[in-house]
C-alpha positions, 0 to 999 in steps of 0.5 A: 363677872366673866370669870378667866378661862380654864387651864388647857381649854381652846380659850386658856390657850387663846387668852395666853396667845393673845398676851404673849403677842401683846408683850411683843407689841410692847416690847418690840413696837409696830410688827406684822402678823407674820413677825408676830407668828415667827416671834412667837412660834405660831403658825401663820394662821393662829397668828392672823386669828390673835391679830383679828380678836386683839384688833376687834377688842380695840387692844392693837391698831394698824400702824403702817406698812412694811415692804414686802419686796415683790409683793404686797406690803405687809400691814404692821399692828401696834397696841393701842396706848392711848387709852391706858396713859397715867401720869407721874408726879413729883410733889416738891414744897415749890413746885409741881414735876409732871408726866404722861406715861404709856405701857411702853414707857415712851418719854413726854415732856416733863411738866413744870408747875409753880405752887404759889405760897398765896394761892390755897392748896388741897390734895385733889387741886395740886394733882389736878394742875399737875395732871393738866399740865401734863396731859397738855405738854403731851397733847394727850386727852385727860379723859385717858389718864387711868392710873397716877403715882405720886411721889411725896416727902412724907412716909406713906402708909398705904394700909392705913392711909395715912401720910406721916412725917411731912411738912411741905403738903401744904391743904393735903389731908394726913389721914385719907389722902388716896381715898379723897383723891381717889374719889375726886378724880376717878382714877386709881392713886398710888402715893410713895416716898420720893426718896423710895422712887429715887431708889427705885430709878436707881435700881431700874437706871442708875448706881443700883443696877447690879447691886443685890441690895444697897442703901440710898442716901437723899441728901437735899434740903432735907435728908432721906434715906431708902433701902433695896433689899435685893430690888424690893424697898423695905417700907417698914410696918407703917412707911417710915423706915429710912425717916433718918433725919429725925434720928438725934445727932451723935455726941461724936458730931458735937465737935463739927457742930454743937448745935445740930440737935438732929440729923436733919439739922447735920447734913440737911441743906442748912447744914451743907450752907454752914459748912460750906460757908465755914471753909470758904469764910464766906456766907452762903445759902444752900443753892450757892453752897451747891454752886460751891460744890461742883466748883474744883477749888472749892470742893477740896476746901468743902469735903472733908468737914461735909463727908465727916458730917455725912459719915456720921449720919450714915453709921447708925445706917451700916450699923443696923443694914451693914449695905454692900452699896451707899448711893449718895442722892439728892441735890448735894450728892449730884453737886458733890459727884465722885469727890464727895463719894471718895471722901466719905468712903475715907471719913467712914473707914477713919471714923469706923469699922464699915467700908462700904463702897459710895457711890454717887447717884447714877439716876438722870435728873428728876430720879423721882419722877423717873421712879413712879414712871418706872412703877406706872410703866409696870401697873399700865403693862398689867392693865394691858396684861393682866393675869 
């Protein structure tokens, strides 16, 4: 193995040289040699050396040219991002999200694969459809994929691998899921909690960006929760922090409903249909409750008894974390919007001693896929980039 170059040698120095002007790439997009030299603070002739080994290393291409006025134009390089692509997957219970990710984090389209409830399912075969089917929304060769980061509904315990409280993956191993996978395909796997990729876009892109730390409430057909300490997510020893909805539902929640044995069973989608059903004295599923929700009427007659349920499952959550910022996320946080944020601020001051600031999601839609872009943009720049 060759090894790195020493500190303060010709080759140390190149080696700096050559990264520093591929970060520009990156960052800045297509440049000429001259840009490149005047960015980094090169002379002219160092500049025209680092696109020559960078250019001859297969690692930056030509990309067009640049008007140089009265002389000739100018030639721009760019790096070459097809060969590092990886993919990002959201694995839901009935569908497949998908998409191609470069260095530069450049948008493909995302996309969408049904997961037939008849057709026999494994590991390696969902992750195999999801990357095809990305690969040709992008028209992208699957050869070039290097790096895939999915993200599940279970605790991810990455020292172990193992995946634990899930079950919506269906014919996937609980025990060795990234090491078969990992083997069938070739290619490096990183398996992660959706909710803790969710928060994860909210720090990059969403509610969380100013935030020196804040909790993210997943409320949809089940419930989750991530924690942000200060941009890193607290995983537990085993991946199971923030697996709430297992937690028993307080004796003080038997008066809104007696039957809730769980948090999961309090404010999960079921949960959400009930009390919407109740206000409105109609029944209804969770999707017609969602429709309810974004509805003006409606929402007025829904928020208090569901901001009450969603309170009570978020005390034990200040209790331990005492979070500056509650993101309130999912499928019934987006529905609800500012209303339903405002009204479990006012049903935690009520109910307790805590007063956090609520706030709904900030994230653009797919917040899961958005967050393992986010992860596959950082591990594709240090493949490019490495130390």
């Amino acid at each position: 193995m060759t090894s790195s170059p020493a500190p303060g040698t010709p080759g140390w120095l190149a080696l700096r040289n050559d990264q520093a002007a591929l970060a520009l790439l990156l960052d800045e997009g297509p440049l000429t040699r001259n840009r490149i030299g005047e960015l980094t603070g090169l002379s002219k002739p160092t500049a025209a050396q680092i696109v020559a080994r960078l250019e001859e290393a297969g690692l930056i291409r030509t990309a067009g040219e640049l008007s140089a006025g009265r002389g000739p134009n100018a030639v721009t390089y760019d790096v070459r991002l097809d060969h590092t692509l990886g993919v990002a997957i959201d694995v839901d219970e009935t569908v497949l999200r998908a998409t191609v990710v470069d260095a530069r984090g450049t948008r493909h389209p995302v996309a969408t694969v049904a997961l037939d409830a008849s057709h026999p399912r494994s590991a390696e075969g969902d992750v195999r459809r999801a990357i095809d089917a990305a690969c040709t929304a992008a028209a992208v060769d699957p050869a070039a994929i290097v790096e895939i980061v999915i993200g599940v509904q279970a605790a991810t315990d990455p020292a172990a691998d193992r995946l634990n409280f899930t079950d919506t993956l269906d014919g996937w191993p609980m025990q060795n899921a990234r090491g078969e996978l990992e083997a069938g395909l070739g290619i490096a796997v990183t398996l992660e909690n959706d909710v803790n990729l969710a928060a994860i876009a909210e720090r990059a892109e969403g509610a969380g960006t100013e935030a020196a730390g804040f909790a993210l409430l997943w409320l949809g057909e089940g419930l989750g929760l991530s924690i942000d300490l200060d941009g890193a997510i607290l995983h537990g020893a085993t991946g199971g922090a923030g697996e709430i909805g297992y937690l028993p539902a307080p004796r003080t929640a038997m008066a809104i409903d007696p039957d809730a044995e769980d948090l999961q069973e309090l404010v999960g989608g079921s949960a959400v249909a009930r009390a919407a059903s109740t206000a409105l004295g109609i029944t209804l599923d969770y999707a017609h409750a969602l429709d309810a929700l974004t509805a003006a009427p409606e929402q007025e007659r829904i928020l208090p008894a569901l901001a009450q349920r969603i309170a009570f499952a978020l005390t034990p959550v200040i209790a331990v974390l005492d979070p500056a910022l509650v993101i309130l996320g999912g499928p019934t946080g987006i529905a609800g919007g500012a209303p339903l944020a405002d009204a479990v601020s006012a049903a935690l001051r009520a109910s307790s001693s805590w007063n956090p600031t609520v706030h709904t999601t900030g994230a653009p839609a797919d917040a899961v896929l958005l967050g393992a872009r986010h992860v596959l943009v950082s591990r594709l720049r240090a493949r490019i980039l490495p130390d």
